[in-house]
C-alpha positions in Angstrom: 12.0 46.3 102.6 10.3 46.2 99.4 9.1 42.8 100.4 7.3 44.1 103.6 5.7 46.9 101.2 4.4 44.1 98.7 3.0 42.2 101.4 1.2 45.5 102.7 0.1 46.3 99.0 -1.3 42.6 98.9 -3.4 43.1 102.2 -5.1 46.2 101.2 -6.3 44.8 98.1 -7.9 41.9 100.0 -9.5 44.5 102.3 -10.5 46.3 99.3 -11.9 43.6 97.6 -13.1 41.0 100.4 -15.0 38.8 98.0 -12.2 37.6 96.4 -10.5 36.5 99.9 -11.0 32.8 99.0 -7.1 31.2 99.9 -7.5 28.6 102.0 -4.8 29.3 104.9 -4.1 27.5 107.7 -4.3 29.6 111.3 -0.7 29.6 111.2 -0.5 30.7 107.7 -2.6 33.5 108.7 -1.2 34.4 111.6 2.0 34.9 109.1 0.3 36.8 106.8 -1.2 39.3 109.4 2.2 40.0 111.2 3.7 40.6 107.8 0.8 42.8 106.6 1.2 44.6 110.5 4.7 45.7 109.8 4.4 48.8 107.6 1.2 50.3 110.3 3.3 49.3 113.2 6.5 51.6 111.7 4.1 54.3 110.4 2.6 54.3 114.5 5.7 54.2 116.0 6.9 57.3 114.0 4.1 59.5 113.9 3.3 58.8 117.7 7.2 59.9 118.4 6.4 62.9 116.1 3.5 64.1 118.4 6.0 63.0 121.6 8.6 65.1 120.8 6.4 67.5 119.9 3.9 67.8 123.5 7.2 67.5 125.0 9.0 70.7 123.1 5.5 72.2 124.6 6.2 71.3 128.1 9.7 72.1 127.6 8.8 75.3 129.7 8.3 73.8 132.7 11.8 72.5 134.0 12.3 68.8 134.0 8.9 68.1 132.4 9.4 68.1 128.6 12.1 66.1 128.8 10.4 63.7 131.0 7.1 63.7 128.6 8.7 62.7 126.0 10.9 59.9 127.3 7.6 58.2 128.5 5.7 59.3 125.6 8.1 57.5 123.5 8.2 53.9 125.8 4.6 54.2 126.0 3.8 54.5 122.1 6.1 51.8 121.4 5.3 49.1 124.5 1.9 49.9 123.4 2.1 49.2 119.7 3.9 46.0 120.6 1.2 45.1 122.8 -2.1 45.8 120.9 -0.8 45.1 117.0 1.3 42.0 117.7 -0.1 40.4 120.9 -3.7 41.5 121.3 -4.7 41.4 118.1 -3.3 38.1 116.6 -4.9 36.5 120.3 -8.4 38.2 119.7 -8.4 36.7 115.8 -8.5 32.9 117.0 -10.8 33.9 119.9 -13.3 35.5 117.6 -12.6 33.1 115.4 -13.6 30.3 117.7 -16.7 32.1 118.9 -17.8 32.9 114.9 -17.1 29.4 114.1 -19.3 28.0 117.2 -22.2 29.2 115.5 -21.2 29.3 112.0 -19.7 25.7 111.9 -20.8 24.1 114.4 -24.6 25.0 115.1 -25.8 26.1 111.6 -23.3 23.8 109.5 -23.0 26.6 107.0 -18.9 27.2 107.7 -17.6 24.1 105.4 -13.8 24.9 106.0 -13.2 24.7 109.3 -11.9 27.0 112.1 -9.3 28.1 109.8 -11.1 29.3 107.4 -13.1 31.6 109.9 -9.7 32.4 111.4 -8.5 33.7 108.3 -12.1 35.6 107.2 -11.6 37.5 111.1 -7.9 38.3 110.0 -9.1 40.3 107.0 -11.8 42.2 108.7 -9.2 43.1 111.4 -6.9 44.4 109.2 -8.9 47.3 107.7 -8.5 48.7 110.6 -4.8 47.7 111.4 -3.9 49.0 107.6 -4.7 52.3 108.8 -4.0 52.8 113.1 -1.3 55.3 112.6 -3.5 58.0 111.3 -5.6 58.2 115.2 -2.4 60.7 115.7 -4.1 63.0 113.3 -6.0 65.5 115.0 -10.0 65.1 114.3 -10.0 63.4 110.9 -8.0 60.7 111.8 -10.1 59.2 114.4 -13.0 59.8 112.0 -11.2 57.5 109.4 -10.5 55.0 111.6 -13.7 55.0 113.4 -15.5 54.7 109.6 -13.1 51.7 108.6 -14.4 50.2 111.6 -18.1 50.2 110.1 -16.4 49.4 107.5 -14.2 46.2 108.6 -18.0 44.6 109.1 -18.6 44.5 106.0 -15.3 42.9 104.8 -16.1 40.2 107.4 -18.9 39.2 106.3 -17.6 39.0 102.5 -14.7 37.2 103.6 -16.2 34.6 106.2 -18.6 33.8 103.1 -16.0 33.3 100.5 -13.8 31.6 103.2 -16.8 29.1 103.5 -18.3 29.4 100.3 -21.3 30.9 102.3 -24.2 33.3 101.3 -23.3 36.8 102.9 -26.7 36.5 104.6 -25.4 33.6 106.0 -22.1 35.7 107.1 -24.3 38.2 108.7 -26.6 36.2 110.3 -23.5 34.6 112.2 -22.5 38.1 113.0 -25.6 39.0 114.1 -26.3 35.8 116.2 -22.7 36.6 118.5 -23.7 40.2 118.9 -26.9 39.3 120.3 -25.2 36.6 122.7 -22.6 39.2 123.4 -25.5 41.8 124.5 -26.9 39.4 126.4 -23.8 37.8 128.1 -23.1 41.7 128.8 -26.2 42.3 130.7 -26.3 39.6 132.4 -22.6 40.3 133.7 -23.5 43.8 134.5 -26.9 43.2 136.2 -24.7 40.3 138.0 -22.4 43.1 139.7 -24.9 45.9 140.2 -26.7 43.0 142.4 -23.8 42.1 144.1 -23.2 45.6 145.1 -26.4 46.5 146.1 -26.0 43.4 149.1 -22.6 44.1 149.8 -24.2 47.3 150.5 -26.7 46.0 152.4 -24.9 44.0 154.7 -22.7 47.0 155.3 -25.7 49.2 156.4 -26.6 46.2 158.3 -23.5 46.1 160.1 -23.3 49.1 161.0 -26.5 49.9 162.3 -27.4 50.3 166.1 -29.4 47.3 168.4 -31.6 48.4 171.5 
């Protein structure tokens, strides 16, 4: 146990200081360190969303059958779902945004000197100033505040860590940022203009179809 706490301890002082997150890892090594880091948010989840559970279900304890039932699927629904996002979805959307960071940091600018890892391992970082702290969305208000501002906040450590990952300028960091975003916002429109056109002519042949001929 007091392992798991030290290696929590050690990831919050690398998302507290994300200039200093130099260690060159491999994608497996930081695969490792993220599920370790994930273990003291995923228990911290897990017991605060069984708190709130128990507690809507105590509340719907009045109607007969129903609090009982609300809290059983409360509970498989808080844990499936931390399993899911913390140790499946996560860990697969570091190496993707890794690859997509490293398409245009590495490969088109020639700016990202150590390799896909590296920019695997600056994405880990970044993602987990936001893990580090999941738990507290089951505070009413504030918590989604908190998290929402270590969002913001998880930018920044990306950038600091891609560049010392890299031994990159943080303009360089944020320009490669800033490069995917656009792409994304375009890649986004075009998908969306893509499906409002296909169902303006689905529409279209539908009023066609069912119109009348002399």
């Amino acid at each position: 146990m007091t392992a798991i706490i030290d290696d929590f301890k050690i990831g919050l002082d690398a998302v507290f200081h994300p200039s200093k997150n130099n260690k060159q890892m491999s994608i497996g090594q930081t695969l490792g360190m993220y599920y370790k880091f994930s273990v003291v948010p995923f228990v911290l989840f897990i017991v605060l969303g069984l708190i709130v559970t128990t507690v809507l279900g105590s509340v719907l304890s009045a109607i007969p059958g129903v609090g009982g039932l609300a809290t059983g699927l409360g509970a498989v629904f808080i844990v499936v779902g931390a399993i899911m996002y913390l140790w499946i979805a996560i860990p697969i959307g570091i190496i993707i945004d890794g690859i997509l960071y490293y398409l245009v940091g590495g490969v088109v600018f020639k700016w990202f000197k150590n390799g896909l890892s590296g920019t695997v391992t600056g994405v880990a970082y970044s993602v987990m100033t936001i893990v580090g702290f999941i738990w507290l969305i089951f505070i009413p208000v504030i918590g989604w505040l908190i998290v929402g501002l270590l969002g913001l906040y998880s930018l920044w450590v990306l950038w600091n860590s891609l560049a010392a990952q890299h031994k990159a300028t943080l303009a360089q960091a944020f320009i490669v940022w800033l490069v995917w975003v656009i792409v994304a916002g375009i890649l986004y429109f075009a998908v969306f203009a893509a499906a409002l056109g296909a169902v303006g002519a689905l529409g279209g042949a539908g009023a066609l179809g069912t119109g009348s001929y002399p």
